[in-house]
Legacy VTK file of the C-alpha trace (Angstrom):
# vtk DataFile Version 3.0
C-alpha trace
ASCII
DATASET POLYDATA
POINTS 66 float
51.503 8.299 32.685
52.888 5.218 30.594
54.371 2.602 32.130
58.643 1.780 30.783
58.317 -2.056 29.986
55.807 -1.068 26.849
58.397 1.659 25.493
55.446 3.566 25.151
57.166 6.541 26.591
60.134 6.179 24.620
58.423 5.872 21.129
56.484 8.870 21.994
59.468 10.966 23.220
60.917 9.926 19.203
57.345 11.220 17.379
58.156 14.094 19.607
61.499 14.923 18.624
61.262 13.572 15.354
58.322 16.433 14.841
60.215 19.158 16.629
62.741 18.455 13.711
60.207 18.837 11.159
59.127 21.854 12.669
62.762 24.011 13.018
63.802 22.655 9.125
60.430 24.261 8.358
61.005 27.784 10.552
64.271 27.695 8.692
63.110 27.514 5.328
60.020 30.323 5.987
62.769 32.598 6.993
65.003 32.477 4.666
62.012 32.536 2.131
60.872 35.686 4.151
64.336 37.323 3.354
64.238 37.074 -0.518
60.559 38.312 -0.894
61.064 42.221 -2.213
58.044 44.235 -2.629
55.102 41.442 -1.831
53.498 42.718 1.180
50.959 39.877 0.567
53.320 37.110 0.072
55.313 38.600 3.438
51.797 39.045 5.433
51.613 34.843 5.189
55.245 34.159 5.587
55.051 36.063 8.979
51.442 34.098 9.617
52.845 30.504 9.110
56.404 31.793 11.117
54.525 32.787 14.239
52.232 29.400 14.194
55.389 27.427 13.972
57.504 29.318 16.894
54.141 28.656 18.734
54.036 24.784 18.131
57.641 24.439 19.645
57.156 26.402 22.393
57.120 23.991 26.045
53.321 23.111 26.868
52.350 24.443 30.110
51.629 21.350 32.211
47.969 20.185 32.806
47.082 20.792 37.017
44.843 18.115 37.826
LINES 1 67
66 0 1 2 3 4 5 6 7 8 9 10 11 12 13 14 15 16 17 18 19 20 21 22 23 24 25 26 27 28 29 30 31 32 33 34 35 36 37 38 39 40 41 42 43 44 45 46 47 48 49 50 51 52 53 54 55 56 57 58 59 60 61 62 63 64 65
């Protein structure tokens, strides 16, 4: 992989967490969005859409076999 005298490794683990971050505030906010939406199937039908592609971005990558 990297090599530990570049930091390399480090500064990617930050970008990593740093967008893992990003990603729960923004699960947080669709779902509490989702809860106040009352009678907007349409509005819910994207909420749900955009909820389901974030709770797939932080799920753990199934390592590469080489």
């Amino acid at each position: 992989m990297t090599s530990a005298p570049t930091g390399k490794h480090d500064a990617d683990s930050i970008v990593i967490d740093t967008r893992r971050q990003k990603l729960m505030m923004l699960l947080d906010s669709l779902k509490s969005l989702r809860g106040s939406i009352v009678g907007r199937p349409d509005l819910l039908y994207w909420i749900e859409k955009a909820i389901a592609e974030a709770e797939a971005q932080l799920e753990t990558p199934i390592p590469r076999m080489h």
